[in-house]
ROMARVO-608038 format. One record per atom (N, C-alpha, C): residue number from 1; atom name; x, y, z. Coordinates in nm, 2 decimals, padded with zeros to 4 digits. Each point is the difference from the previous one (the first is absolute). Last residue first. Layout:
N
SITE   resi   name       xx       yy       zz
SITE    NUM     CA        X        Y        Z
...
//
This chain:
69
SITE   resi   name       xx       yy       zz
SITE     69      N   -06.48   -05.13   -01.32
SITE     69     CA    00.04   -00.11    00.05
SITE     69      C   -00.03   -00.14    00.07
SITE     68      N    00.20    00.33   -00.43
SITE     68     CA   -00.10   -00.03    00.06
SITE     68      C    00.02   -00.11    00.18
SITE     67      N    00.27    00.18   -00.43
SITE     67     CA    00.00   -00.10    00.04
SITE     67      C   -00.12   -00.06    00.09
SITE     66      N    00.09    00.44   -00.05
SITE     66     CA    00.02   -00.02   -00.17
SITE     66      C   -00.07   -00.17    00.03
SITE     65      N    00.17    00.17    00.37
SITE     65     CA   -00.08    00.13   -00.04
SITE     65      C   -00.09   -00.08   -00.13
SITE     64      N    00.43   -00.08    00.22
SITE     64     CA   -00.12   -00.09    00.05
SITE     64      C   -00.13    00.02   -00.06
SITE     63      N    00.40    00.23   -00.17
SITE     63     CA   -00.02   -00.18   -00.03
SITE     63      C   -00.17   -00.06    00.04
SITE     62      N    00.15    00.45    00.10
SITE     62     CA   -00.04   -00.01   -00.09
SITE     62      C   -00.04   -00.17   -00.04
SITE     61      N    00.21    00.10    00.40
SITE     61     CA   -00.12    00.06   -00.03
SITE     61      C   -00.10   -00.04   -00.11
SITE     60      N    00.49   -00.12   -00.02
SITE     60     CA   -00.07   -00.03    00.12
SITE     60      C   -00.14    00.00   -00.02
SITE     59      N    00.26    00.36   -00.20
SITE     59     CA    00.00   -00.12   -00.07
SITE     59      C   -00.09   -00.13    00.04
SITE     58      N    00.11    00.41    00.26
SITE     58     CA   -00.13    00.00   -00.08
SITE     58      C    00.01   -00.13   -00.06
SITE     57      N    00.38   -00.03    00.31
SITE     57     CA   -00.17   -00.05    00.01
SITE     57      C   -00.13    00.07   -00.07
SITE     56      N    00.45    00.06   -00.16
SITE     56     CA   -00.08   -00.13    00.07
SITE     56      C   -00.08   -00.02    00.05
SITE     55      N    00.18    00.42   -00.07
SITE     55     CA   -00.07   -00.06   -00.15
SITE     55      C   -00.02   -00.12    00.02
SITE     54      N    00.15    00.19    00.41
SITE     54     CA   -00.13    00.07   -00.07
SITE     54      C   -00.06   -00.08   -00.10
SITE     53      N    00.49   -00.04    00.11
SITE     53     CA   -00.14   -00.11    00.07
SITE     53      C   -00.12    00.05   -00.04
SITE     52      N    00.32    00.20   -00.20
SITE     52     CA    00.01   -00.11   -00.05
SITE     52      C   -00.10   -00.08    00.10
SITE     51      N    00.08    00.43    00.13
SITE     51     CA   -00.10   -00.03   -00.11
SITE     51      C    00.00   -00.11   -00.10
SITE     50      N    00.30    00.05    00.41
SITE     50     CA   -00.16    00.02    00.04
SITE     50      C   -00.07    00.01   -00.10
SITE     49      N    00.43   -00.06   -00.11
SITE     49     CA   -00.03   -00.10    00.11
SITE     49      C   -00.15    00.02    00.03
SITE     48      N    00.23    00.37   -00.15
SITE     48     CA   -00.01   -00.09   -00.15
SITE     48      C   -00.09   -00.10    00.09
SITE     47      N    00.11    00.31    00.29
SITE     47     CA   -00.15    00.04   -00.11
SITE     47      C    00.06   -00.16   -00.07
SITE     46      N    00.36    00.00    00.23
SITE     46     CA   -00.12   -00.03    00.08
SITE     46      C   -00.13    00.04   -00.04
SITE     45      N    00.42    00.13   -00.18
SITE     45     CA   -00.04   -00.19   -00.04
SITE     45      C   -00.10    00.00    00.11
SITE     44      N    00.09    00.48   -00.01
SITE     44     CA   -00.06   -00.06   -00.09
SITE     44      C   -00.01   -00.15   -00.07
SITE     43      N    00.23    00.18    00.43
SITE     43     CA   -00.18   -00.02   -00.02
SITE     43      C   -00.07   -00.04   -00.16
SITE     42      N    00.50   -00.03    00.08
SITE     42     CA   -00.09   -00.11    00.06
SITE     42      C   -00.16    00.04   -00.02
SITE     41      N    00.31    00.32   -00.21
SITE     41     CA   -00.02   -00.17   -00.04
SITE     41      C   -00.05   -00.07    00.08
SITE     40      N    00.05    00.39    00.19
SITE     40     CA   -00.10    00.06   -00.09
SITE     40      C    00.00   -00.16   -00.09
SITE     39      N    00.28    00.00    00.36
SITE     39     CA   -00.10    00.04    00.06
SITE     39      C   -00.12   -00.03   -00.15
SITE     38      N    00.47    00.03   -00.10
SITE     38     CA   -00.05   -00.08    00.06
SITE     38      C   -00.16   -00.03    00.02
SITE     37      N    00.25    00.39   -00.10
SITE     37     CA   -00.06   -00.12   -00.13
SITE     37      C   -00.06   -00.08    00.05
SITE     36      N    00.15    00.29    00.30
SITE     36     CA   -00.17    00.03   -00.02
SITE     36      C    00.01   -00.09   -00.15
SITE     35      N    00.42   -00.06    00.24
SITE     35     CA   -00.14   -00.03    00.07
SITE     35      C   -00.10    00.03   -00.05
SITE     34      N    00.36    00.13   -00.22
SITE     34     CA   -00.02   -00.11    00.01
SITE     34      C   -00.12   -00.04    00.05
SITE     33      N    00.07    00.46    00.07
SITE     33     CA   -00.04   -00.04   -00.13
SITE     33      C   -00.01   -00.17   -00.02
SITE     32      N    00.21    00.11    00.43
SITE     32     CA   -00.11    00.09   -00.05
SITE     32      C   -00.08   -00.08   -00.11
SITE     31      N    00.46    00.01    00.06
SITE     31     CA   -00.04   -00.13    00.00
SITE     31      C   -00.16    00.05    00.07
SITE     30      N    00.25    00.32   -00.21
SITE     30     CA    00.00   -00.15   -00.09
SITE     30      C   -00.04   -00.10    00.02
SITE     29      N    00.07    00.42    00.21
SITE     29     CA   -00.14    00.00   -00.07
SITE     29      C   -00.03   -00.12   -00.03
SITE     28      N    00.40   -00.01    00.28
SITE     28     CA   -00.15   -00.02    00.06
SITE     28      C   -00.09    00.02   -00.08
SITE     27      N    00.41    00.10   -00.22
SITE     27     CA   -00.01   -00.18    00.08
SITE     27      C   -00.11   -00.03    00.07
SITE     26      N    00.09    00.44   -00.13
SITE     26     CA   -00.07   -00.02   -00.14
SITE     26      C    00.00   -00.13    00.06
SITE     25      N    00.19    00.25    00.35
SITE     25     CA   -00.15   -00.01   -00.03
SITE     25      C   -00.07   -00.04   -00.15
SITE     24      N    00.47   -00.04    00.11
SITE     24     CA   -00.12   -00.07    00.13
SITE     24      C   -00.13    00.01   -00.06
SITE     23      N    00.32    00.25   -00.20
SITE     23     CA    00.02   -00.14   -00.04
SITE     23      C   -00.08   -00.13    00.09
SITE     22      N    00.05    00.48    00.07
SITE     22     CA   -00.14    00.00   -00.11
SITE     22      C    00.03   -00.19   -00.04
SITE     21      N    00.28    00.18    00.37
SITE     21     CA   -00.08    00.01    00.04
SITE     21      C   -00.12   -00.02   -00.13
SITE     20      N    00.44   -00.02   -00.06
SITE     20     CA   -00.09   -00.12    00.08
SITE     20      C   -00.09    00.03    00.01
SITE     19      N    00.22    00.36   -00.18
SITE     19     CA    00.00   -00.12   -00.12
SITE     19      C   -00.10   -00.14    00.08
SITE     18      N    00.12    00.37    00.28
SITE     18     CA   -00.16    00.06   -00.12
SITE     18      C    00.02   -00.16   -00.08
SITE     17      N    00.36    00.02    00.31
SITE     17     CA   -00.09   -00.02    00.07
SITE     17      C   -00.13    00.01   -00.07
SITE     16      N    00.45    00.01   -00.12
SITE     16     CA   -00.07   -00.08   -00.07
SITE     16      C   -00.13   -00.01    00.04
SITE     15      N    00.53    00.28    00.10
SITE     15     CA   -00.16   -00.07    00.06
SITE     15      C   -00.08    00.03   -00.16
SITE     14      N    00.50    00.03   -00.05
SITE     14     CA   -00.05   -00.12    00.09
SITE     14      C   -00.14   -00.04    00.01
SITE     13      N    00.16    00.45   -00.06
SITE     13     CA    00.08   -00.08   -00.09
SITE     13      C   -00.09   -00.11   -00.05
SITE     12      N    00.00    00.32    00.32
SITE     12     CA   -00.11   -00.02   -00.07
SITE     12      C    00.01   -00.09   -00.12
SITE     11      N    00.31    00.07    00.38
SITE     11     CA   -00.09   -00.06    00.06
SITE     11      C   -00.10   -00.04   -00.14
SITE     10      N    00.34    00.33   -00.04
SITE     10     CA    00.04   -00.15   -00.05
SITE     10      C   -00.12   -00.11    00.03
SITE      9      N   -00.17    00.49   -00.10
SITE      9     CA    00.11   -00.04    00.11
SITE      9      C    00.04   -00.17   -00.06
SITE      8      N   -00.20    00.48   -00.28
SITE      8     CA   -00.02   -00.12    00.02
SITE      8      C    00.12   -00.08    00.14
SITE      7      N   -00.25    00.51   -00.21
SITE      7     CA    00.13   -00.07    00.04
SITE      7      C   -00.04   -00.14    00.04
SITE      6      N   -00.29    00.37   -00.16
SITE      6     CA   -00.01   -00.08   -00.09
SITE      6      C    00.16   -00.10    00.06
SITE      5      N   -00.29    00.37    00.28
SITE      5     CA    00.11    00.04   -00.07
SITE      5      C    00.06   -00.10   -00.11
SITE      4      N   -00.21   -00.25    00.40
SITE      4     CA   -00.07    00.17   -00.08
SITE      4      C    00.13    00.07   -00.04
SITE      3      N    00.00   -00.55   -00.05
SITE      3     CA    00.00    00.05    00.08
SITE      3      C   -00.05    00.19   -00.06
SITE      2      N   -00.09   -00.49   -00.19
SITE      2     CA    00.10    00.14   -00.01
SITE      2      C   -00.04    00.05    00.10
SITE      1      N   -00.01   -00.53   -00.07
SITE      1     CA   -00.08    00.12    00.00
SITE      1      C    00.09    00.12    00.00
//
């Protein structure tokens, strides 16, 4: 960092402290973001699941339906 008056010390050389610090937080968006794939793929194998059963048992239904009884 620059010090006031644009002078730089050896100390500033060295610190990395901004560089970690955004290199953290794009590692937490990242694993953030993962999670909500996550999250958002399971619910939606869980609609697919529920309307694959749905269409079974109209199917079901319908069988019985048609088939009389």
């Amino acid at each position: 960092m620059l010090r006031p008056g644009g002078a730089m010390t050896n100390r500033d050389w060295y610190d990395d402290s901004d560089y970690q610090r955004a290199v953290e937080q794009a590692e937490r968006m990242t694993r953030v973001s993962w999670k909500a794939i996550a999250g958002v793929t399971g619910l939606l194998g869980v609609a697919m699941i529920a309307v694959a059963v749905a269409c079974l048992v109209l199917a079901v239904a319908l069988a019985y339906a048609v088939a009389g009884p």
